[in-house]
Each structure stands twice: as structure tokens, then as C-alpha cells.
N, C-alpha and C positions, 0 to 999 in steps of 0.2 A: 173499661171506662176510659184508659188514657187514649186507647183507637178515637172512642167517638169524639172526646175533646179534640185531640190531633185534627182528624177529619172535618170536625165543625170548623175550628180555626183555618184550615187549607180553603174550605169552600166560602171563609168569609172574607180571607185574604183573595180569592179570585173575582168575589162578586164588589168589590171597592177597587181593582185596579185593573179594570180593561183596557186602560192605556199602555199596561206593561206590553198586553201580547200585541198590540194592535202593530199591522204593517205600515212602514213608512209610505207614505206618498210618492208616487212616481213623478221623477222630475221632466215636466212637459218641455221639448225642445223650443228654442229664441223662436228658431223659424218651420214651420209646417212645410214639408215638399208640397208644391203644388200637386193639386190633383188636376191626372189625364179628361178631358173632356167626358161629356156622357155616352159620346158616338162611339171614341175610342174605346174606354172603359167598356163599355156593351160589346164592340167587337171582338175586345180581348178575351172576352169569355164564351165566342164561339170554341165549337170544335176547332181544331189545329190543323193546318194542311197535313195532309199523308203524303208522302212518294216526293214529287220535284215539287220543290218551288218557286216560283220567279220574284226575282230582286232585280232593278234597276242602281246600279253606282256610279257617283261621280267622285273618281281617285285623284284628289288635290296630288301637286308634286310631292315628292316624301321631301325632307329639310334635313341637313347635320345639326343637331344643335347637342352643344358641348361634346357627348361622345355615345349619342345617341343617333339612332335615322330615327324621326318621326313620320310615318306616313296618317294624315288623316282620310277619312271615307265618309262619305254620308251615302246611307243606304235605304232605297223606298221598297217596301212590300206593294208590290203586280201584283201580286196572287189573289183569289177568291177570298180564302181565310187567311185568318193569324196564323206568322211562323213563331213556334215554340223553339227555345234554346238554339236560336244561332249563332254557329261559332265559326270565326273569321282567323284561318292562321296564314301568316304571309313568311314565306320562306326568303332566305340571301344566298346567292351562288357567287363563286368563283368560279369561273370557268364552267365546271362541271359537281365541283363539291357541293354540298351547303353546310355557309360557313355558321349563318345566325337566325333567328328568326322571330315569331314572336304569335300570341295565341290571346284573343279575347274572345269573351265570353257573351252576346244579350241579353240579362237574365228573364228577362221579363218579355211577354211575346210580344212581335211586332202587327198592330192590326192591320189590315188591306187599308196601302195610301200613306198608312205612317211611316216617317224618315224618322232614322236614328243616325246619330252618329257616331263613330270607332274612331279612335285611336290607337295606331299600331306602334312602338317603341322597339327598335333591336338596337342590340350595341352594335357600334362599329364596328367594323375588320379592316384592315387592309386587301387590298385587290377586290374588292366587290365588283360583282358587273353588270348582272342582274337582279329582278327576285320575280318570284310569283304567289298572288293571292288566292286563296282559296275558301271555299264557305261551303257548309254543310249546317244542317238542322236535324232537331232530334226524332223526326220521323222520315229521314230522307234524303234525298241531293238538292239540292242548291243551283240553279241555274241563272247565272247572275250573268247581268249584260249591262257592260261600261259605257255611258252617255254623257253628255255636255251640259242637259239641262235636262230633268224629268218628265216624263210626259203628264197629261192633264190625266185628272178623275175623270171616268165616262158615266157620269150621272142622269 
């Protein structure tokens, strides 16, 4: 007898306070990222280039600022399809060493035509002299060619 009383009271205490279990509300962000185009958005859900693919860059000067090199890039997808995960590491030499360098990531794929842009950060060194950039994607090589001004869509 004390079971079912127990039991009735438990099942009358959950059917008077579904505000207890209920989950809080998600707090919606100030600002929405904009959303990519429909063009883009549609391209990016192509298949993904396999093997090489072509990128066009135009490598602003790198800058010292405070005890940083910042090199920035802006980089166009040539290619047929979207490149999936590309990732841009730019190395610093001395002489012949490397002293520093630095590794980002695209998370999100780039569709044919879209520029993104990178920003690379290394610390400073002493004796620096050169560096070199490099790009690689996650189905392949990267075959990337430095320009002044990007070429047009052939539409």
C-alpha cells in the first residue's frame, strides 16, 4: 500500500511540474555570420578536388609588428572543384637553419573562384633571411602560382 501511495504521489509530483525537467533555451548570438552565397554554398558541396590543385596568390609584404612577422595572403581556387582542408605553412631560415615558422588551417572548403584570406604570424628571430610558403590540401598537392592581380572567371 505505501508502494502505490509513494508511486501515485511521484507520478503527481511529475505531471504539475514540467518546468522542473524542461531544458533551458539556447542563447541565440547579438550577430548571425553571414551566410556564403547560394553559388558558393552549392559549390562547396561538390565533390572535392583529388590529386593537384590550382590556387592563384597574391603575397602582400610580411610586416614586424611588435615581435611578430605577419605575412598576409589572399588566395583564389583555379581549380574545377572545391579544395577541402587547406593548409598553408610558411617556414623562416637563417642561412640554411629554420629558425621559425607558422601553420594555418581553411576549415571550410574553398569553391572554384572563391578568395580566402590567411594570415600567417611567426615570432621573430634574430638573423632571419628568408622564408618559404607552402600549401597542401587534404586530397593532394597544391600547386599554387604568385600573381599581382587574379585572373577573371571564364564564364
Amino acid at each position: 500500500m505505501k508502494r502505490v501511495a509513494f508511486l501515485s504521489i511521484v507520478c503527481f509530483g511529475l505531471a504539475c511540474a514540467p518546468e522542473a525537467f524542461a531544458q533551458a533555451a539556447k542563447a541565440t548570438p547579438a550577430t548571425a555570420p553571414a551566410a556564403p552565397p547560394a553559388a558558393v554554398a552549392k559549390a562547396r558541396m561538390a565533390t572535392p578536388v583529388r590529386g593537384t590543385a590550382y590556387i592563384e596568390v597574391i603575397a602582400s609584404p610580411s610586416k614586424l609588428v611588435g615581435g611578430e612577422i605577419i605575412t598576409p595572403l589572399k588566395i583564389k581556387n583555379v581549380s574545377n572543384g572545391p579544395i577541402a582542408g587547406l593548409r598553408v605553412d610558411q617556414y623562416w631560415y637563417d642561412k640554411t637553419t629554420q629558425v621559425t615558422g607558422d601553420t594555418k588551417r581553411v576549415r571550410a572548403p574553398i569553391a572554384p573562384g572563391e578568395i580566402v584570406d590567411v594570415t600567417l604570424k611567426a615570432p621573430n628571430k634574430p638573423n632571419l633571411v628568408n622564408n618559404r610558403t607552402m600549401f597542401v590540401h587534404a586530397n593532394g598537392k597544391v600547386d599554387a602560382k604568385g600573381v599581382k592581380k587574379f585572373t577573371e572567371d571564364k564564364k
